[in-house]
PDB file of N, CA, C, O and CB in Angstrom:
ATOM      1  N   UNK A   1      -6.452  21.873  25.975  1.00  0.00           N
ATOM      2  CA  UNK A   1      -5.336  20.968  25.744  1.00  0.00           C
ATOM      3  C   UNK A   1      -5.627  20.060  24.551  1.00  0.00           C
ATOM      4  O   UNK A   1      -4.808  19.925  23.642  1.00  0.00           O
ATOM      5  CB  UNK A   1      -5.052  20.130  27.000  1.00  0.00           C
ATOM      6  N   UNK A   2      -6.821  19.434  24.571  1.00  0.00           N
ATOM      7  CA  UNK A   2      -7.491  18.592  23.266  1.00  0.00           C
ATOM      8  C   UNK A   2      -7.142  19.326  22.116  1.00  0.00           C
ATOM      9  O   UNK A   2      -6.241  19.070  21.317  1.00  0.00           O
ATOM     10  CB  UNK A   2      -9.182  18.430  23.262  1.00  0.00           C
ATOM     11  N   UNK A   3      -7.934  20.254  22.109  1.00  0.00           N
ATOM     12  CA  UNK A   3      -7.849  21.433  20.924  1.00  0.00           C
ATOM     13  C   UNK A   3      -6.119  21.276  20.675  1.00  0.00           C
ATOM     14  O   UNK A   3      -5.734  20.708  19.653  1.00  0.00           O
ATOM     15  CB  UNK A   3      -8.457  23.369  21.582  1.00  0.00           C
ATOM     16  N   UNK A   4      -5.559  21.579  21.237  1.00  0.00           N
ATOM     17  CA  UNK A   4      -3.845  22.247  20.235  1.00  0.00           C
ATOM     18  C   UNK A   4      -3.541  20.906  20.175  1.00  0.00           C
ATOM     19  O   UNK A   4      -2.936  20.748  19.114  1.00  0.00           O
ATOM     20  CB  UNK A   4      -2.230  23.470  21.156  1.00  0.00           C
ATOM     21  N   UNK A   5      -3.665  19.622  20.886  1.00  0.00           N
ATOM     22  CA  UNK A   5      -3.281  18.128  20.383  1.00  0.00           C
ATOM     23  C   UNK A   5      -4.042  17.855  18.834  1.00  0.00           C
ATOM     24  O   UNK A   5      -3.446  17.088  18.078  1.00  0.00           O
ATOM     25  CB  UNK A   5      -3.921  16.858  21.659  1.00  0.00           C
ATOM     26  N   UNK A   6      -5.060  18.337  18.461  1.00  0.00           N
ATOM     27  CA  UNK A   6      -5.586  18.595  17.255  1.00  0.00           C
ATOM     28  C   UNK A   6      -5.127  18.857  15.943  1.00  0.00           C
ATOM     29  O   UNK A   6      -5.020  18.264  14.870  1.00  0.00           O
ATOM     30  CB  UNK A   6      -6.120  19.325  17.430  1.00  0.00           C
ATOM     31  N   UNK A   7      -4.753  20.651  16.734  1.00  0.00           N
ATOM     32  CA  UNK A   7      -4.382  21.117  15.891  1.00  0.00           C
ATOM     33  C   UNK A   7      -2.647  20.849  15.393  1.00  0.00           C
ATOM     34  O   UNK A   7      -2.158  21.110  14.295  1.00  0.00           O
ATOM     35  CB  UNK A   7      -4.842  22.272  16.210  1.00  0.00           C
ATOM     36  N   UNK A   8      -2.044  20.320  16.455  1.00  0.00           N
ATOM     37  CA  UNK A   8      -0.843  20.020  15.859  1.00  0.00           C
ATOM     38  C   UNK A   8      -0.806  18.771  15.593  1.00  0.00           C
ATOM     39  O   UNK A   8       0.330  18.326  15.757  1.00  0.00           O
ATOM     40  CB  UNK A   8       0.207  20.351  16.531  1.00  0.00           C
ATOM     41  N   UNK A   9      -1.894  17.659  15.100  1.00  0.00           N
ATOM     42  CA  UNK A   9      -1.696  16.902  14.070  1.00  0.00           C
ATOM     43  C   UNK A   9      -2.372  16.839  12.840  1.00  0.00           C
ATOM     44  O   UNK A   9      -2.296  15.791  12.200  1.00  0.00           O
ATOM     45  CB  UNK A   9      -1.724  15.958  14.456  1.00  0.00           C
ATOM     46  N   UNK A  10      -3.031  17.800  12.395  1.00  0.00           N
ATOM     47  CA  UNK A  10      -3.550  18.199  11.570  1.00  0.00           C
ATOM     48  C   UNK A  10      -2.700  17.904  10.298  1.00  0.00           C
ATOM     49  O   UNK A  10      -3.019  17.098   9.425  1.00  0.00           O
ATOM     50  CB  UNK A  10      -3.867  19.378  11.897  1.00  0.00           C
ATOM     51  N   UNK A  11      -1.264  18.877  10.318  1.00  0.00           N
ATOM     52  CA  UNK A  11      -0.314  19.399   9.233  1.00  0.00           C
ATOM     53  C   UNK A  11       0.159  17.531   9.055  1.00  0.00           C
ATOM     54  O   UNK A  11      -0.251  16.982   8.033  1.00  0.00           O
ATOM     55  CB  UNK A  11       1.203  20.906   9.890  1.00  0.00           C
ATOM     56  N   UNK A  12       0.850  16.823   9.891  1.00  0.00           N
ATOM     57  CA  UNK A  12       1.053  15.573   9.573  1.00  0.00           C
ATOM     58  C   UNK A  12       0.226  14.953   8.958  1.00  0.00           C
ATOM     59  O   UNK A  12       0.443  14.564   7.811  1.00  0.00           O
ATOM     60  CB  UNK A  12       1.282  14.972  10.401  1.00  0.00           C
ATOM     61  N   UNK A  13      -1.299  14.655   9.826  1.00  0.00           N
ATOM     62  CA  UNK A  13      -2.371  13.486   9.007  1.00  0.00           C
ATOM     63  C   UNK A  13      -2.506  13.850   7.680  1.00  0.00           C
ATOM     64  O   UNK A  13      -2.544  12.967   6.824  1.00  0.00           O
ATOM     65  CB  UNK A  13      -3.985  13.390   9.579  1.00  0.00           C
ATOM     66  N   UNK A  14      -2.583  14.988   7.389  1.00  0.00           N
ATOM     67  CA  UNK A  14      -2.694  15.826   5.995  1.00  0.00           C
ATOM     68  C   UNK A  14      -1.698  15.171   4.657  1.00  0.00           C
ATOM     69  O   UNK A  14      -2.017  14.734   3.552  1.00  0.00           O
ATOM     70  CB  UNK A  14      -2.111  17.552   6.371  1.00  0.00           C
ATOM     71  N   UNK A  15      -0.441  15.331   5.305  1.00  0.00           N
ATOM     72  CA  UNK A  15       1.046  14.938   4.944  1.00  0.00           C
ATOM     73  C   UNK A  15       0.714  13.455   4.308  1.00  0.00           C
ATOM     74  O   UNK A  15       0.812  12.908   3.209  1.00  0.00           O
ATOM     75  CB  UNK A  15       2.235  14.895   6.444  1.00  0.00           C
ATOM     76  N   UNK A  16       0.502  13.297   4.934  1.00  0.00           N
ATOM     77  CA  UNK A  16       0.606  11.898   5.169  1.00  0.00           C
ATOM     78  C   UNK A  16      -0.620  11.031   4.256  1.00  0.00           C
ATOM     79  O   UNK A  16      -0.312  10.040   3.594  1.00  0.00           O
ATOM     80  CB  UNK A  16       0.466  11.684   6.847  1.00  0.00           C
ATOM     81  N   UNK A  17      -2.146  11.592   4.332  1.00  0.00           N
ATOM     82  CA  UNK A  17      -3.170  11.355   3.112  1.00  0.00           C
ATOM     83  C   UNK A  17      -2.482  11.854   1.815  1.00  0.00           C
ATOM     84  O   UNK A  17      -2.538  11.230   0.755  1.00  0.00           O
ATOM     85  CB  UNK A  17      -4.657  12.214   3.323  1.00  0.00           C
ATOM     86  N   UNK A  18      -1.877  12.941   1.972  1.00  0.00           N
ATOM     87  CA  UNK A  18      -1.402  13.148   0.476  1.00  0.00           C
ATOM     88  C   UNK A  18      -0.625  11.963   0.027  1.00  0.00           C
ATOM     89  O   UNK A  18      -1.032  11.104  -0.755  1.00  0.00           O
ATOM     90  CB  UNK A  18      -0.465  14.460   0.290  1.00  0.00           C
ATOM     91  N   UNK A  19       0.583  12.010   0.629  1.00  0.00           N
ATOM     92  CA  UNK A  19       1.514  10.883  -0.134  1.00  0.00           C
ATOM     93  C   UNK A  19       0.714   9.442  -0.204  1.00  0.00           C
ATOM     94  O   UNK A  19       0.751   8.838  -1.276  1.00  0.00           O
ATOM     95  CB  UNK A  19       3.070  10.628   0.777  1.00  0.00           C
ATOM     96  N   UNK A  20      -0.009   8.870   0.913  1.00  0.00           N
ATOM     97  CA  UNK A  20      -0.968   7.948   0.593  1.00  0.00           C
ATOM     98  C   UNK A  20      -1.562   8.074  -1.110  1.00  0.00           C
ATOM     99  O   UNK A  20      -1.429   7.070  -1.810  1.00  0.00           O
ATOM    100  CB  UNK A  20      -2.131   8.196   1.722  1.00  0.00           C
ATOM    101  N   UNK A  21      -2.156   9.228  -1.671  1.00  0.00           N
ATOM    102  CA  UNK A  21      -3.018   9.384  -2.281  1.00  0.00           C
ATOM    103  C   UNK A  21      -2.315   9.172  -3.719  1.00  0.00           C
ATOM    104  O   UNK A  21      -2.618   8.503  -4.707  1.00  0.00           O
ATOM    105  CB  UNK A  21      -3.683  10.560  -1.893  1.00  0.00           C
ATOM    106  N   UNK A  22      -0.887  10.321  -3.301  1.00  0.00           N
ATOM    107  CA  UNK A  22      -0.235  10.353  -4.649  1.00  0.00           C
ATOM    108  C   UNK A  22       0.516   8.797  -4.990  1.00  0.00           C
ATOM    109  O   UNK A  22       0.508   8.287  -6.110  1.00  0.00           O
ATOM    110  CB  UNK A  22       0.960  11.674  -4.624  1.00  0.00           C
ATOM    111  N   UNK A  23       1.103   8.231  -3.866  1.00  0.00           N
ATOM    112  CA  UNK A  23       1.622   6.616  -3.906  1.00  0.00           C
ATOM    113  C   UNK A  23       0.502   5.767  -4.259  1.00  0.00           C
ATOM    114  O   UNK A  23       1.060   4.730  -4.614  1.00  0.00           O
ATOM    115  CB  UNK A  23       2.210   6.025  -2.426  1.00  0.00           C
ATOM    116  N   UNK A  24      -1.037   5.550  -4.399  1.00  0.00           N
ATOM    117  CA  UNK A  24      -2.183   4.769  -4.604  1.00  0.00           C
ATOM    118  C   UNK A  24      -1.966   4.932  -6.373  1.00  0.00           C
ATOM    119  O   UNK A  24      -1.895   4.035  -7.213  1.00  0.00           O
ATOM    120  CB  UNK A  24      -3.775   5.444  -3.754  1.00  0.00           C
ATOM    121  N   UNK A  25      -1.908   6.164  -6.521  1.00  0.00           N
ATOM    122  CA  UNK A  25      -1.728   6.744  -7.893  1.00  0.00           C
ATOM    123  C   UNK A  25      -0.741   6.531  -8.565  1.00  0.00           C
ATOM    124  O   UNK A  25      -0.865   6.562  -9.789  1.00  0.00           O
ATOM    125  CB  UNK A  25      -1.762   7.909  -7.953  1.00  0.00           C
ATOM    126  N   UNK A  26      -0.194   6.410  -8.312  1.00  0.00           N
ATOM    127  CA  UNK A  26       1.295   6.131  -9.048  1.00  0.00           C
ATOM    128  C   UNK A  26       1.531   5.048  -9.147  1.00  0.00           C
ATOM    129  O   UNK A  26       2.197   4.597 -10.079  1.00  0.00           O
ATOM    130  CB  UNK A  26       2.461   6.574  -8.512  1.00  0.00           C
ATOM    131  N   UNK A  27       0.860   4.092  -7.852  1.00  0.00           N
ATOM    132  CA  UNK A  27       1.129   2.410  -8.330  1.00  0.00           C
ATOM    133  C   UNK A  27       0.031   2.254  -9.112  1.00  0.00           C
ATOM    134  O   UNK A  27       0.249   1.205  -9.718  1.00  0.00           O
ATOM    135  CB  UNK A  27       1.153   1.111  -7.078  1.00  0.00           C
ATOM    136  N   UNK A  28      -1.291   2.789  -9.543  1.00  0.00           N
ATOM    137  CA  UNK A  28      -2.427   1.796 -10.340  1.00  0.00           C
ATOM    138  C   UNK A  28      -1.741   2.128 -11.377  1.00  0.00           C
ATOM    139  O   UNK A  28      -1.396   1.051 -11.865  1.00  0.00           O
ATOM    140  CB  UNK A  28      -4.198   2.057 -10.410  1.00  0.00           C
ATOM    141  N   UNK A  29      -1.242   3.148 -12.151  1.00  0.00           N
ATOM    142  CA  UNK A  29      -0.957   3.620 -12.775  1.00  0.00           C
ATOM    143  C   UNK A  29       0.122   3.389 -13.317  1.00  0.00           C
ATOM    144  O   UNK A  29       0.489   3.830 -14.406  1.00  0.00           O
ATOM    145  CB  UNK A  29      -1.145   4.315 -12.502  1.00  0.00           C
ATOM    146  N   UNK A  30       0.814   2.555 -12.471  1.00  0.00           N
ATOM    147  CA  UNK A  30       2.485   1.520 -12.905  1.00  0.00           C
ATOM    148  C   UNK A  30       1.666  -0.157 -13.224  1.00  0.00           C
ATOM    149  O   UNK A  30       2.236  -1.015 -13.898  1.00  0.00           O
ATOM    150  CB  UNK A  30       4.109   1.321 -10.851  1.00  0.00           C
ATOM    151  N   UNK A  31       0.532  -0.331 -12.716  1.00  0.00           N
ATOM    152  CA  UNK A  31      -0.159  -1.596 -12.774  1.00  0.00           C
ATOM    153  C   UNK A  31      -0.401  -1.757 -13.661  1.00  0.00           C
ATOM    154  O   UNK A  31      -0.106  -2.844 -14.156  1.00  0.00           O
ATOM    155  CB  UNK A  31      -1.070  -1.879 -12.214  1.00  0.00           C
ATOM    156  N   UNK A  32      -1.247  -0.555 -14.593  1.00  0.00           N
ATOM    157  CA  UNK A  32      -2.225  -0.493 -15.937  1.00  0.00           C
ATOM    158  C   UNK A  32      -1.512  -0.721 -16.507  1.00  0.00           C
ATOM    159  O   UNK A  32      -1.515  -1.829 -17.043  1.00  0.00           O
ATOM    160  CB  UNK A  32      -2.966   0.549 -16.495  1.00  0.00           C
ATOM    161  N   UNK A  33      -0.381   0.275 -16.756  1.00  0.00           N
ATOM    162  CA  UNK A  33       0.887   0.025 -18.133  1.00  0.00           C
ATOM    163  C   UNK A  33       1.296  -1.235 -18.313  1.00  0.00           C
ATOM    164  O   UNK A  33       1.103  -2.056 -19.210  1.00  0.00           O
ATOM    165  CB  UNK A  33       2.371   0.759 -17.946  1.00  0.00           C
ATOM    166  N   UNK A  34       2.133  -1.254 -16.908  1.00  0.00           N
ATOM    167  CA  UNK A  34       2.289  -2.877 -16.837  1.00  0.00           C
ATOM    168  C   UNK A  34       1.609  -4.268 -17.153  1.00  0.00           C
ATOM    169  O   UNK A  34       2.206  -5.327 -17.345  1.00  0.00           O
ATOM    170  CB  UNK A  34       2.389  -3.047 -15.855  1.00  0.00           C
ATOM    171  N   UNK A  35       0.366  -4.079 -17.167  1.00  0.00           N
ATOM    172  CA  UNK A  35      -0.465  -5.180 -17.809  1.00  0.00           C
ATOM    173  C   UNK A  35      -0.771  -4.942 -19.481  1.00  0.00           C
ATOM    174  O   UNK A  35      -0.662  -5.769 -20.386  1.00  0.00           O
ATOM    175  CB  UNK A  35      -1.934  -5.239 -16.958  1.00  0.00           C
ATOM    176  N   UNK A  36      -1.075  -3.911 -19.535  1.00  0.00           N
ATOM    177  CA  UNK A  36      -0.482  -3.472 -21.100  1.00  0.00           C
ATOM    178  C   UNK A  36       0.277  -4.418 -21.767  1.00  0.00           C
ATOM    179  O   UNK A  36      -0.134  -5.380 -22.416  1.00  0.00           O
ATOM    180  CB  UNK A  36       0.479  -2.250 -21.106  1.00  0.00           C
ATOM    181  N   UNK A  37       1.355  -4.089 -21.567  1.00  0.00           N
ATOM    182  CA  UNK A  37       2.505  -4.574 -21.910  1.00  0.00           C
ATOM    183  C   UNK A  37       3.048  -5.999 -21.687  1.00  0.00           C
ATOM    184  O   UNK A  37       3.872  -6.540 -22.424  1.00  0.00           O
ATOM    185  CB  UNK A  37       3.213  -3.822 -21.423  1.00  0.00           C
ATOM    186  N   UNK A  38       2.480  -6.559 -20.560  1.00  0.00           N
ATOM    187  CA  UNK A  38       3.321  -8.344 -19.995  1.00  0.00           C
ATOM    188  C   UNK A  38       2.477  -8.445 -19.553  1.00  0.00           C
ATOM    189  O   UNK A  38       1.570  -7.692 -19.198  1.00  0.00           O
ATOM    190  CB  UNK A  38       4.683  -8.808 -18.987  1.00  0.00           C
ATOM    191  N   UNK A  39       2.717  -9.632 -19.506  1.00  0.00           N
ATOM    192  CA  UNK A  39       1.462 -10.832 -18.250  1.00  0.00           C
ATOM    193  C   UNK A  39       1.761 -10.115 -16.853  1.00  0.00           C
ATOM    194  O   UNK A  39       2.671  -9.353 -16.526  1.00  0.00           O
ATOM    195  CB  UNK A  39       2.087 -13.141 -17.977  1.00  0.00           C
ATOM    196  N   UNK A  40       0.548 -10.690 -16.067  1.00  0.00           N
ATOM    197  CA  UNK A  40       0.457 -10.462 -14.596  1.00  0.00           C
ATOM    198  C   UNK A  40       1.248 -12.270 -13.674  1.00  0.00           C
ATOM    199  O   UNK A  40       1.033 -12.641 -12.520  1.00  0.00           O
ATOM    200  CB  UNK A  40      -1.695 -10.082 -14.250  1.00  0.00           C
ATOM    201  N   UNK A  41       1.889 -12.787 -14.466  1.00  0.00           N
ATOM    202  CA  UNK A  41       2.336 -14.270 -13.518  1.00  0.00           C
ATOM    203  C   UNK A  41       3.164 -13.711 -12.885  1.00  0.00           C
ATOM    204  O   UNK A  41       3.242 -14.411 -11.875  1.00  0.00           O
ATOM    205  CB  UNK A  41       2.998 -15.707 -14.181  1.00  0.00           C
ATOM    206  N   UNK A  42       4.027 -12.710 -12.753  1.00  0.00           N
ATOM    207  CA  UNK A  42       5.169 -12.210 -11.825  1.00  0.00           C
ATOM    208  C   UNK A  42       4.574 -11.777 -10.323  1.00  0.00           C
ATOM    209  O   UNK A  42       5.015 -11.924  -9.183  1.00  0.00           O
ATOM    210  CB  UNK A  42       5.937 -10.839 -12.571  1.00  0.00           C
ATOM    211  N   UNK A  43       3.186 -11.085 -10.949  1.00  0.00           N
ATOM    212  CA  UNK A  43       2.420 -10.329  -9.436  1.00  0.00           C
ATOM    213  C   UNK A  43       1.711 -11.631  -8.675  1.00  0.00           C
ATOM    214  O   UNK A  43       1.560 -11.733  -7.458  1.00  0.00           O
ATOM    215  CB  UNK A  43       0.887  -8.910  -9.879  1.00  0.00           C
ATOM    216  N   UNK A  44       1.202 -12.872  -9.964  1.00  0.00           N
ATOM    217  CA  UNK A  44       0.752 -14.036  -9.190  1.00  0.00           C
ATOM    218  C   UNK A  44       1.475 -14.769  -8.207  1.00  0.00           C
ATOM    219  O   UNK A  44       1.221 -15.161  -7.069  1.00  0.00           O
ATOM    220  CB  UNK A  44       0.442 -14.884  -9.964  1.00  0.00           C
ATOM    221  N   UNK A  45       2.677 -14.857  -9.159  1.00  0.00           N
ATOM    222  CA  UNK A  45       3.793 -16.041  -8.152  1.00  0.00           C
ATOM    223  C   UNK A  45       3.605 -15.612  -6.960  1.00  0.00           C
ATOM    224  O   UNK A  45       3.230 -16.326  -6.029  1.00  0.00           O
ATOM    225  CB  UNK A  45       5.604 -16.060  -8.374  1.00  0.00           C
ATOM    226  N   UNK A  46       4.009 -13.632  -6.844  1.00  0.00           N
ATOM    227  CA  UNK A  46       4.590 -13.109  -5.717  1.00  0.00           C
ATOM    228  C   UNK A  46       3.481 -13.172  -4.979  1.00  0.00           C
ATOM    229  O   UNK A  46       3.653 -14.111  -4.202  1.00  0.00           O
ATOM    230  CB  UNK A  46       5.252 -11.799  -5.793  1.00  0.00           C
ATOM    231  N   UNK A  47       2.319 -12.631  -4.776  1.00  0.00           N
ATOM    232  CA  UNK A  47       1.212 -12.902  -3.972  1.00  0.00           C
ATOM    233  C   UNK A  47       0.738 -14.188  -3.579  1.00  0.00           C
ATOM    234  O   UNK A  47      -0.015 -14.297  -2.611  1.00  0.00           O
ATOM    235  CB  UNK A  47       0.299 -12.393  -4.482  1.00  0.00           C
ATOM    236  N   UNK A  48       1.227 -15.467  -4.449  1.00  0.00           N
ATOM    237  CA  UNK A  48       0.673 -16.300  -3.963  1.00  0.00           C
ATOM    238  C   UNK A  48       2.007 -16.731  -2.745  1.00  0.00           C
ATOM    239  O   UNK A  48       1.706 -17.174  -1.636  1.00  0.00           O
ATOM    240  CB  UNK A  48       0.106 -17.311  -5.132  1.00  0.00           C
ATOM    241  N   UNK A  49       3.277 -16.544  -3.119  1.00  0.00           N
ATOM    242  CA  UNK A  49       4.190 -17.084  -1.947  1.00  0.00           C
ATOM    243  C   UNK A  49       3.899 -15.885  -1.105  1.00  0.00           C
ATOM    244  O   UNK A  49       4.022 -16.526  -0.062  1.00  0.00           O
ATOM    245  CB  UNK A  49       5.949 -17.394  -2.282  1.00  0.00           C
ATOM    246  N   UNK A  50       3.552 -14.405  -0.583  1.00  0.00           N
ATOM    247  CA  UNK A  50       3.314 -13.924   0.212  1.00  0.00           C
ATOM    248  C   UNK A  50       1.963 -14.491   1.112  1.00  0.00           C
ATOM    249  O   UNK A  50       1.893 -14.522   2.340  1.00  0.00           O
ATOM    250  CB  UNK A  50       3.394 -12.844  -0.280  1.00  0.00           C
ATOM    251  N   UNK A  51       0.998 -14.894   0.214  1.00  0.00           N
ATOM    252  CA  UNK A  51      -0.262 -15.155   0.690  1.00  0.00           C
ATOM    253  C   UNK A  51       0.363 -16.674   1.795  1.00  0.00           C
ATOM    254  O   UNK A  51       0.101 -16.913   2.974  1.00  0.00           O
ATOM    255  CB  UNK A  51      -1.569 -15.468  -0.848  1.00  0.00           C
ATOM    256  N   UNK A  52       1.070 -17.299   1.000  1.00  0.00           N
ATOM    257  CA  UNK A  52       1.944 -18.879   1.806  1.00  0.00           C
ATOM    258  C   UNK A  52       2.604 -18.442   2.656  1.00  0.00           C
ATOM    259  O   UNK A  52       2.122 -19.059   3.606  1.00  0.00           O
ATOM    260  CB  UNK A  52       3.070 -19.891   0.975  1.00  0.00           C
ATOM    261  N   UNK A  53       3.666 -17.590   3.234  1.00  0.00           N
ATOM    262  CA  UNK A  53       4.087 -16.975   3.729  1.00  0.00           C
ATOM    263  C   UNK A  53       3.605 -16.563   5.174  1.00  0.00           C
ATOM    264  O   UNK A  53       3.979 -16.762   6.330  1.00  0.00           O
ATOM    265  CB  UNK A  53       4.189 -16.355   2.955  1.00  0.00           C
ATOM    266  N   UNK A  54       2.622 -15.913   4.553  1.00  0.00           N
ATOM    267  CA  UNK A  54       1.996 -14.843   5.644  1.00  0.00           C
ATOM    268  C   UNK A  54       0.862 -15.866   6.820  1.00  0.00           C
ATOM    269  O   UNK A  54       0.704 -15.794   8.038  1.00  0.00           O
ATOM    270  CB  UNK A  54       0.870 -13.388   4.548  1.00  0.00           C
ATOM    271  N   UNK A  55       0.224 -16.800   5.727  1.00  0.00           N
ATOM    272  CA  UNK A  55      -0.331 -18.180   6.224  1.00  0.00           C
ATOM    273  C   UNK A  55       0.647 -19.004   7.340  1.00  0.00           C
ATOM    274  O   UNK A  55       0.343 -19.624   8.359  1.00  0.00           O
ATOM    275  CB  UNK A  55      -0.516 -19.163   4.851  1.00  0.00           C
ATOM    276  N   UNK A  56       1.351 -18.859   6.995  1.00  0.00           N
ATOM    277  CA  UNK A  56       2.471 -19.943   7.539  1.00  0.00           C
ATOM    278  C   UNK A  56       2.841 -19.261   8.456  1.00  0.00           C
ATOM    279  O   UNK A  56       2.654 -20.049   9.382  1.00  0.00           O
ATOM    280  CB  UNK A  56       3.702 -20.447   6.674  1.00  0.00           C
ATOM    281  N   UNK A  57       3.246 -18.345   8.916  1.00  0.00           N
ATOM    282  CA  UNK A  57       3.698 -17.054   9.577  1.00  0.00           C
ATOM    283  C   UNK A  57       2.706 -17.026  11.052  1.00  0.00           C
ATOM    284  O   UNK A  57       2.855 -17.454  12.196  1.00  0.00           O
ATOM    285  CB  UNK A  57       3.394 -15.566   8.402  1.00  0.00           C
ATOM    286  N   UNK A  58       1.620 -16.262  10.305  1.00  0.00           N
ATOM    287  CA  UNK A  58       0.367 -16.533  11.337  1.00  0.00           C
ATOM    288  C   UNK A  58      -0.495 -17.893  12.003  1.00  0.00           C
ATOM    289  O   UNK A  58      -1.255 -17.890  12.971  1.00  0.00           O
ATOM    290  CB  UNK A  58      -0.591 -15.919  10.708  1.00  0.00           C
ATOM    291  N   UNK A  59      -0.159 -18.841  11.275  1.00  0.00           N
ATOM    292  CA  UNK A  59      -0.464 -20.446  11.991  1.00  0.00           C
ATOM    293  C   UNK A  59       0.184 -20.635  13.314  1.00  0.00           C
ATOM    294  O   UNK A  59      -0.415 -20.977  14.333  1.00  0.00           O
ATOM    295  CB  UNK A  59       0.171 -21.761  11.045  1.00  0.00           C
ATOM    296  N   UNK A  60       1.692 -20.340  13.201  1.00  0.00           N
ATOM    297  CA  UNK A  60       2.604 -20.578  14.084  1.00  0.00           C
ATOM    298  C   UNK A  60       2.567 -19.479  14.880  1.00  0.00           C
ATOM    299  O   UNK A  60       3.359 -19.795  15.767  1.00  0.00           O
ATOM    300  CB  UNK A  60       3.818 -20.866  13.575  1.00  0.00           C
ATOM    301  N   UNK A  61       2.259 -18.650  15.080  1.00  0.00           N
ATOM    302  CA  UNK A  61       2.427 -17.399  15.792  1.00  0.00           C
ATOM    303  C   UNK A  61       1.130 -17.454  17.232  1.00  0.00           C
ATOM    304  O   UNK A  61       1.039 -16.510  18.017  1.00  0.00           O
ATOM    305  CB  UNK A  61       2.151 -15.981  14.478  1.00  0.00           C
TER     306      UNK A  61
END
């Protein structure tokens, strides 16, 4: 029974590392250009009100 619970998630976890792998790739790779080209204060602002956010979020929780 273990065995075929296995084997029929195999084809998903698989699925699923790929697009992980190819989406990791595709964002450093939208990052690099992007710093290229413009400042990083757009990714600061946003991380720092997520980082406030998420702080604030989890205090109260």
């Amino acid at each position: 029974m273990a065995i075929g619970v296995a084997h029929g998630l195999r084809g998903p976890l698989l699925a699923g590392s790929l697009a992980a792998c190819v989406a990791a790739y595709l964002a450093t790779r939208y990052l690099v250009r992007y710093s290229d080209t413009r400042t990083l204060i757009t990714f600061a602002v946003y991380y720092t009100l997520a980082g406030v956010g998420s702080l604030a979020y989890f205090t109260m929780a």
